[in-house]
C-alpha positions in Angstrom: -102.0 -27.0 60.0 -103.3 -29.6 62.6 -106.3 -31.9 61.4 -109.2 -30.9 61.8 -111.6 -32.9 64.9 -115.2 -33.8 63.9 -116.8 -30.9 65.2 -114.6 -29.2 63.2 -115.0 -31.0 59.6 -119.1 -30.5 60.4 -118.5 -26.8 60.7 -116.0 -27.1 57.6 -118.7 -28.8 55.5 -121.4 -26.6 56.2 -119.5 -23.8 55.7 -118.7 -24.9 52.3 -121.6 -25.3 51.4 -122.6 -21.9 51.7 -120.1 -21.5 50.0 -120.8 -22.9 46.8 -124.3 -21.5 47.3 -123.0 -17.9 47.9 -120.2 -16.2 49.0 -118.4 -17.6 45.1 -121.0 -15.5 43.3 -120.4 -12.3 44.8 -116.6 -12.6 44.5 -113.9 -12.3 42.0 -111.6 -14.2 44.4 -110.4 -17.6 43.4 -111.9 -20.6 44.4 -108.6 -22.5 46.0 -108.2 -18.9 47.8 -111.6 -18.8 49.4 -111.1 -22.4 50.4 -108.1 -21.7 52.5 -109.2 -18.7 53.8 -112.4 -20.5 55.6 -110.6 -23.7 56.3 -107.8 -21.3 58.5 -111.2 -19.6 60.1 -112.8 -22.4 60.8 -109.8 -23.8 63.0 -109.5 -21.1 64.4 -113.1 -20.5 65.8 -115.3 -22.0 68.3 -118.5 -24.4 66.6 -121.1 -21.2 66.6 -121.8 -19.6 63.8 -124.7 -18.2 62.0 -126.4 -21.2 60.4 -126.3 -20.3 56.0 -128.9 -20.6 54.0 -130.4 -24.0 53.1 -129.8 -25.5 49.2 -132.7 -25.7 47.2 -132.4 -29.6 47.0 -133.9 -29.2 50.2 -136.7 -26.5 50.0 -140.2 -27.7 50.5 -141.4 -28.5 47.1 -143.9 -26.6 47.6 -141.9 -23.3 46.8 -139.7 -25.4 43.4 -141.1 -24.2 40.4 -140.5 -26.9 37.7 -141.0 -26.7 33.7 -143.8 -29.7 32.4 -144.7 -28.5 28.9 -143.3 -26.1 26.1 -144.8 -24.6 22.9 -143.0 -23.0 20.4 -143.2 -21.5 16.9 -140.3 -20.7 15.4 -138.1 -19.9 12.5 -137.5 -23.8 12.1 -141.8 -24.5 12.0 -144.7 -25.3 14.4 -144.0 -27.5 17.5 -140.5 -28.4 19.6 -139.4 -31.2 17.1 -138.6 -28.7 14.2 -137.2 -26.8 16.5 -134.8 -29.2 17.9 -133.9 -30.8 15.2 -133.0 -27.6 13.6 -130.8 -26.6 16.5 -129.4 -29.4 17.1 -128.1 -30.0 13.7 -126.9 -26.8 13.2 -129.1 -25.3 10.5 -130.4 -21.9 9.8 -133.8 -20.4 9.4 -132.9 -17.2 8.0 -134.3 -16.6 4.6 -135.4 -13.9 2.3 -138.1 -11.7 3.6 -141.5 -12.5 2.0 -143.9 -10.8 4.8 -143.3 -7.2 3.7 -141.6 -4.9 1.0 -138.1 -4.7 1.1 -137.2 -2.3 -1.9 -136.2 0.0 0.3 -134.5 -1.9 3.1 -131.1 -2.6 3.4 -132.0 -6.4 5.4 -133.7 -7.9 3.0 -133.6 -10.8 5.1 -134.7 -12.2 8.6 -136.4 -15.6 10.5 -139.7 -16.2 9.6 -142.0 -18.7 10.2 -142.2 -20.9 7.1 -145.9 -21.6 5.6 -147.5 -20.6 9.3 -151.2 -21.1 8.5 -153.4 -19.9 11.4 -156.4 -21.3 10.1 -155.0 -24.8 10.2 -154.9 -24.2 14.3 -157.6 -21.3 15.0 -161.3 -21.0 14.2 -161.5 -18.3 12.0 -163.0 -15.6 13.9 -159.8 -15.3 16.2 -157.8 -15.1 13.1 -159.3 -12.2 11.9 -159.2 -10.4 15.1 -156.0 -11.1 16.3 -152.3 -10.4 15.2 -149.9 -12.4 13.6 -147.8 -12.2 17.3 -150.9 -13.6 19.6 -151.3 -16.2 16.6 -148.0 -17.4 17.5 -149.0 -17.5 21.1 -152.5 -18.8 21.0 -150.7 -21.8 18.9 -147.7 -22.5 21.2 -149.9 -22.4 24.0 -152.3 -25.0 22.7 -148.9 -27.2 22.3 -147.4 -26.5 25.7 -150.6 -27.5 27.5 -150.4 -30.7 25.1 -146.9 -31.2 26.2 -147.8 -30.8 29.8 -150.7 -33.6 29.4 -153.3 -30.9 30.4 -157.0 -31.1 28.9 -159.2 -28.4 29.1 -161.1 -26.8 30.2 -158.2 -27.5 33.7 -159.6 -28.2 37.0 -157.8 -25.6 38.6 -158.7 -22.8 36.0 -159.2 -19.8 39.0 -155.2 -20.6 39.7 -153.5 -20.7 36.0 -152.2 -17.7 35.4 -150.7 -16.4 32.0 -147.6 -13.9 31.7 -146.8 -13.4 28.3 -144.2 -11.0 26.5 -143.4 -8.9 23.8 -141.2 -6.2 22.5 -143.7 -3.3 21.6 -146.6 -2.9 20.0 -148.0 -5.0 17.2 -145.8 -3.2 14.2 -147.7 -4.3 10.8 -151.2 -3.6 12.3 -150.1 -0.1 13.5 -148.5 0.9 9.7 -151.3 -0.4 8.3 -153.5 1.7 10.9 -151.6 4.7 9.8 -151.4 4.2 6.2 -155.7 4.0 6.7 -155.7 7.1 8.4 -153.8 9.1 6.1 -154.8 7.5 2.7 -158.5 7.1 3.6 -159.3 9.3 6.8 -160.1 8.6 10.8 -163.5 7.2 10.1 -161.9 4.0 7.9 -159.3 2.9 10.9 -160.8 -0.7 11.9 -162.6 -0.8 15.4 -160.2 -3.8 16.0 -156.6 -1.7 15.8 -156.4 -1.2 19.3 -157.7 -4.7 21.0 -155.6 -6.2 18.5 -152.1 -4.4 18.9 -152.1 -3.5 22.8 -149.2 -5.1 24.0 -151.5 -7.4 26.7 -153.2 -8.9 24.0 -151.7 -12.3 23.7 -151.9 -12.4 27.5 -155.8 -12.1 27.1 -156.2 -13.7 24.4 -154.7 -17.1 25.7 -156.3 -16.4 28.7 -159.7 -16.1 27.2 -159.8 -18.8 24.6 -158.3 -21.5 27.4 -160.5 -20.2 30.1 -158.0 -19.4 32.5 -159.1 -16.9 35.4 -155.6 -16.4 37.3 -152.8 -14.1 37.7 -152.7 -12.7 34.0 -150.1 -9.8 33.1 -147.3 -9.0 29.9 -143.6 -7.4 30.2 -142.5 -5.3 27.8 -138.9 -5.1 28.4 -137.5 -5.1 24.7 -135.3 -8.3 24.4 -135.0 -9.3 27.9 -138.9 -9.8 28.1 -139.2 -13.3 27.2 -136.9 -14.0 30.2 -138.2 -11.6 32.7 -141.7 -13.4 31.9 -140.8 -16.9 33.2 -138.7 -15.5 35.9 -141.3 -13.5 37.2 -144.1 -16.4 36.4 -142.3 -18.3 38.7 -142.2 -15.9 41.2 -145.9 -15.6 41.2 -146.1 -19.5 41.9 -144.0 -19.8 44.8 -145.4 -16.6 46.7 -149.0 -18.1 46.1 -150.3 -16.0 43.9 -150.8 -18.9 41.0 -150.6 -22.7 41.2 -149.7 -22.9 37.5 -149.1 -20.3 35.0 -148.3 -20.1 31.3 -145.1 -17.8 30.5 -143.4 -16.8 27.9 -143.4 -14.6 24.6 -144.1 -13.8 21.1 -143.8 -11.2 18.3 -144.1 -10.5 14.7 -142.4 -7.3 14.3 -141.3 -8.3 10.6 -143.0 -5.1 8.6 -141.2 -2.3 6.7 -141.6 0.3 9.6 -139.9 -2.3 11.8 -137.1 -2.9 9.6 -136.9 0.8 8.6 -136.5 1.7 12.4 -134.1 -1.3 13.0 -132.2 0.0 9.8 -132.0 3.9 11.4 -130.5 2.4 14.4 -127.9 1.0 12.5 -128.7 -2.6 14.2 -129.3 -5.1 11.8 -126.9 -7.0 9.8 -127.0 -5.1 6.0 -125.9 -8.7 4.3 -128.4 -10.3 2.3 -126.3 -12.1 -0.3 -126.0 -15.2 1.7 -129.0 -15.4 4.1 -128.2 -18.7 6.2 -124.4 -17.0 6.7 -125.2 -13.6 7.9 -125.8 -14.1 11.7 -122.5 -14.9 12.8 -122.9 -14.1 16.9 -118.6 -13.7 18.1 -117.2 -13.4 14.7 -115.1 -10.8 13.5 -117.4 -10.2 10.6 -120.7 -9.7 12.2 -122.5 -6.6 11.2 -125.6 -6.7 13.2 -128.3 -8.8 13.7 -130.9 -10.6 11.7 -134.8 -10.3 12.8 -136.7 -13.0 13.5 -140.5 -13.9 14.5 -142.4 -16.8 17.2 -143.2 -17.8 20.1 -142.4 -19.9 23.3 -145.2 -21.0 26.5 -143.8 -22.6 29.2 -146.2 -24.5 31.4 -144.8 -23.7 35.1 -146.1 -25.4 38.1 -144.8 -26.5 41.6 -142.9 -29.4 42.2 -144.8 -31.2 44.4 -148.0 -30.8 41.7 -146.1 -31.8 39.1 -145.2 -35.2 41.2 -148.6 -35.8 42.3 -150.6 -35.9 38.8 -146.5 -37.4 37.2 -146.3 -34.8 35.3 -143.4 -35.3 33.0 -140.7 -32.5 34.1 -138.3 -30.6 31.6 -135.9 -28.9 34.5 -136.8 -26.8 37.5 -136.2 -22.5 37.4 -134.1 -22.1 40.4 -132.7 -19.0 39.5 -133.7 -15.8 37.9 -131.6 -12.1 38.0 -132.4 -8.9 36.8 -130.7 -5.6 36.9 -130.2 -2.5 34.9 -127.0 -1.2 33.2 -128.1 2.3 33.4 -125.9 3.4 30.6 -128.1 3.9 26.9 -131.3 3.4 25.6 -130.0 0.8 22.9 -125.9 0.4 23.5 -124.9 -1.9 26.4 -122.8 -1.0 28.8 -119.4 -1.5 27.2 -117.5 -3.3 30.6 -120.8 -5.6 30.9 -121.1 -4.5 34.5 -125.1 -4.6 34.2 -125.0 -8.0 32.7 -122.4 -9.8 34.8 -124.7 -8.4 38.2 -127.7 -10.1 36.7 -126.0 -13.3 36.2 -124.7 -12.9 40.2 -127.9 -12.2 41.2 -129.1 -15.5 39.1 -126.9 -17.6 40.5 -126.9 -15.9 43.9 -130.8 -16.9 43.7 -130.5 -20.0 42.9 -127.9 -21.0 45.7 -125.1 -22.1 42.4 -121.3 -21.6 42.0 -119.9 -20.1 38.4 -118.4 -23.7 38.4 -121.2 -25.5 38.7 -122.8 -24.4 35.9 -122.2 -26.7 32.6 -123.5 -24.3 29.9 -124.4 -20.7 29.3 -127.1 -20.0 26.7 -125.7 -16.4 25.4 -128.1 -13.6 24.1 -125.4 -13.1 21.7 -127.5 -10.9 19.1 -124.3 -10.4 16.5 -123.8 -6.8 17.3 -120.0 -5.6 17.5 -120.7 -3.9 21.0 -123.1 -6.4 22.5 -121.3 -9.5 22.0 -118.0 -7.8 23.4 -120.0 -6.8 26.4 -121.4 -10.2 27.0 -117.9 -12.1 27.0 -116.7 -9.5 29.5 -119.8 -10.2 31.9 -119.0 -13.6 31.8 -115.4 -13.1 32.2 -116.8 -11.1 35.3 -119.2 -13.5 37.0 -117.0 -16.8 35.9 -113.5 -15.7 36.3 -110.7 -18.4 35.2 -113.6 -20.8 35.0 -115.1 -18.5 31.7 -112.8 -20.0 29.3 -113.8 -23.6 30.5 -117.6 -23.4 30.5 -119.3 -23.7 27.0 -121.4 -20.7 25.7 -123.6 -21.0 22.2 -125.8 -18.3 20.6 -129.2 -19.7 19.1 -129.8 -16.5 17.5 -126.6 -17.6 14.5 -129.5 -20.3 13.5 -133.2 -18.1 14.4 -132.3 -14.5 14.4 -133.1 -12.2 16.8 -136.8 -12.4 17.8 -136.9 -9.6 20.1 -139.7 -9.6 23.1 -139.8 -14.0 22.3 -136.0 -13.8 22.1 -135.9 -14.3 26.1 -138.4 -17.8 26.0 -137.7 -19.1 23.2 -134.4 -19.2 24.0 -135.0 -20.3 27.6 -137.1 -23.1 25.7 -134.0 -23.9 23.7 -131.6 -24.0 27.0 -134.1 -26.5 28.9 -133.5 -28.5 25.6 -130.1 -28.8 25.3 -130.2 -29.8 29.0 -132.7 -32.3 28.5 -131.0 -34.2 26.2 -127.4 -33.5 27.1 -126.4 -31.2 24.0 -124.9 -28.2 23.5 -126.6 -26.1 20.1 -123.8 -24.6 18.0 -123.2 -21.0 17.5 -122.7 -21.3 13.3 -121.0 -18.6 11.5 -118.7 -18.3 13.4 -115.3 -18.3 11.0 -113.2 -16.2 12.5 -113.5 -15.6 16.1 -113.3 -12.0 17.3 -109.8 -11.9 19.3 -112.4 -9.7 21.8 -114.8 -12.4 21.9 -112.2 -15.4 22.9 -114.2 -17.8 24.9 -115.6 -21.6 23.8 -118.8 -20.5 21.9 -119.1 -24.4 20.8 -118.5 -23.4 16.9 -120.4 -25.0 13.8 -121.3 -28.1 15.6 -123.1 -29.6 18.4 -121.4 -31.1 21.8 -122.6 -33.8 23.7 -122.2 -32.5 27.4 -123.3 -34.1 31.3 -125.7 -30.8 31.8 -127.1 -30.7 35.3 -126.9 -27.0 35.4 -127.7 -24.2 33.0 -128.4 -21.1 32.6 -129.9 -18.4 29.8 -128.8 -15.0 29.2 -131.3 -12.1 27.8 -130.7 -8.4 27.6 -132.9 -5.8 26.1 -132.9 -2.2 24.7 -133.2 0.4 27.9 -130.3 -1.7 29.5 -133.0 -4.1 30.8 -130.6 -7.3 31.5 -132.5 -10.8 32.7 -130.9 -14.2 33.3 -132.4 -17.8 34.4 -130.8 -20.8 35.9 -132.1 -24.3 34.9 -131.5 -27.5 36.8 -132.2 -31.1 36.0 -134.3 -32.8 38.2 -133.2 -36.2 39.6 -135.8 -38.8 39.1 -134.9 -39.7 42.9 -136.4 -36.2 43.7 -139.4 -37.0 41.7 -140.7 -39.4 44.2 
């Protein structure tokens, strides 16, 4: 093959970049082989061609949606340095149930919030109209406007917008709803049952104690909602609808109707004995998964806001997939086809190779079927590249927290790439031979992240996935 002249090494380059944006994500075809193939085109063809999307490096920051502050309440406490410390070290937050009866329930265990006192964060009137799940919102939206060095009431209230998910309804208000209406008639159900357990409600709520009067909306996609909620909060930003929004989600589903319709789906773990051991995401053992309860608020803005008030900056969004497996109501789709497509789309979106990304956050609930799928998605997207990049479930240390599964967990990705560590998926013994990729076992791994993205699928075959990038302080000015 004769060497290429300059004209031709400009057209190689630019070709190869849209490469590594593209044409790699919507191929199984080896890298080295895709290389060639356009290295004998582009010798072979005259200097036109169709000019290939731009990278986002060099977007108008105007349309780059960046993270500036995070809230969250989870299994490990109140605020992001329980909750990093807990992950980072590898501990669990599983514990015996206290919130409910479990006589009668085979989990007798699950992620609770320790000692969360509302009235040491909200006047007491809110308490006593609102859920345990907007609780958990109200609070780790407080903290993520904190984080984001925002004081209220904001300047720009008309364009702050709150998207906020959950899983369902709110399940201990509605038993205790129904157990009012049968025990005691119609005429003793509360007046505050239904503005209390409407799924929007911890939308509103955070919308009306923080005066916010933009773009304001929930998903309830099962346990891809937390995701889909700061995907789609970004998407509001850059096609103008919001110049800042607060996404994310929260639930408190722990009460015995929950774990009694958990239980009939035969999807939670039935090991109590040892409660920090029991999720064990990949391992041969696991049995199902363990619930959990919180919340996660991301505080999403543009870029170019974000630099002009120096705004401290997590990670930009600069990719977001959805799709549908269109298989089951509550299995996934066994060959992961629904999955892997929403990671291409992700990644697609976000203009990234498989290689280029340095850590995959896994939903990974601990469910013999789901786990399996999700290895062969990745295997999918990733290729011969899957058994290089390094994959961790957060659920082995929190549980499964359903609707805030999808931001916390996003919360705990933008973490790990914050400060250049990989959480540990614990538990896991002994690997599934089906599950045989590097799910960074028992122990945390310091890693160069620049790239990462977060995994979140949901009952219904609802499948959402993010991409996270570090922003160079050179793009900051």
């Amino acid at each position: 093959m004769t060497a290429p002249t300059s004209e031709q090494r400009r057209l190689l380059t630019q070709r190869l970049l849209a490469l590594i944006g593209t044409r790699i994500v919507l191929t199984d075809e080896p890298l080295s082989e895709q290389i060639e193939t356009l290295l004998a085109e582009v010798l072979q063809e005259t200097p036109d061609v169709v000019p290939q999307p731009l990278l986002l490096d060099e977007d108008d920051p105007d349309q780059r949606v960046v993270i500036t502050g995070m809230g969250v309440v989870s299994p490990f406490g109140v605020g992001l340095q329980p909750f990093w410390e807990g992950l980072r070290a590898g501990q669990s937050g599983i514990v015996p149930i206290t919130l409910c009866d479990v006589s009668e329930s085979p989990c007798k265990i699950a992620g609770e919030v320790p000692h969360f006192d509302p009235f040491a964060y909200l006047p007491p009137k809110i308490v006593r109209r609102t859920t345990r799940g907007t609780q958990f919102a109200l609070v780790a939206a407080q903290l993520a406007l904190i984080d984001a060095r925002l004081s209220l009431p904001l300047a720009d209230a008309e364009q702050t917008g709150v998207l906020i998910a959950c899983g369902g309804t709110s399940y201990p208000e509605t038993q205790q709803a129904i157990q009012t209406l049968l025990e005691r008639g119609a005429a003793r159900v509360s007046p505050l049952y239904i503005p209390m357990a409407l799924p929007n409600m911890a939308a509103a709520q955070v919308a009306i104690q923080f005066g916010l009067h933009g773009y304001t909306s929930t998903i309830s996609t099962a346990c891809a909602a937390g995701a889909q909620a700061i995907g789609e909060a970004a998407a509001v930003i850059r096609r103008g609808d919001a110049e800042m929004m607060l996404a994310g989600g929260a639930e408190a589903p722990i009460s015995e109707i929950g774990l009694a319709s958990f239980n009939a789906l035969h999807a939670l773990s039935r090991r109590s004995d040892d409660p920090a051991r029991v999720s064990r995401p990949f391992d041969l053992q696991r049995d199902g998964f363990v619930p959990g309860e919180g919340a996660a608020i991301l505080v999403l803005e543009r870029l170019s806001a974000a630099q002009a008030r120096e705004a401290p900056i997590y990670a930009e969004v600069i990719g977001y997939g959805v799709s549908s497996d269109a298989h089951h109501v509550t299995a996934p789709d066994p060959d992961g086809y629904g999955a892997a497509l929403a990671m291409r789309r992700a990644l697609h979106h976000a203009h990234v190779s498989p290689q280029q990304v340095d850590y995959i956050k896994a939903h990974a609930t601990g469910t013999p079927q789901g786990d399996i799928a999700e290895t062969l998605a990745i295997k999918q997207v990733f290729g011969e590249y899957a058994t290089s990049v390094p994959i961790s479930a957060p659920k082995s240390m929190i549980g499964h927290l359903t609707g805030a599964a999808g931001a916390v967990e996003a919360a705990a990705a933008v973490l790990a790439l914050r400060h250049n560590l990989i959480p540990p998926t614990i538990n896991l013994d002994q690997p599934d031979p089906a599950c045989d990729l590097d799910y960074v076992p028992h122990t945390a791994r310091e890693a160069a992240l620049q790239t990462v993205i977060a995994n979140s699928f949901g009952f219904g075959g609802v499948n959402a996935v993010l991409v996270f990038r570090r922003v160079m302080q050179a793009q900051r000015s």
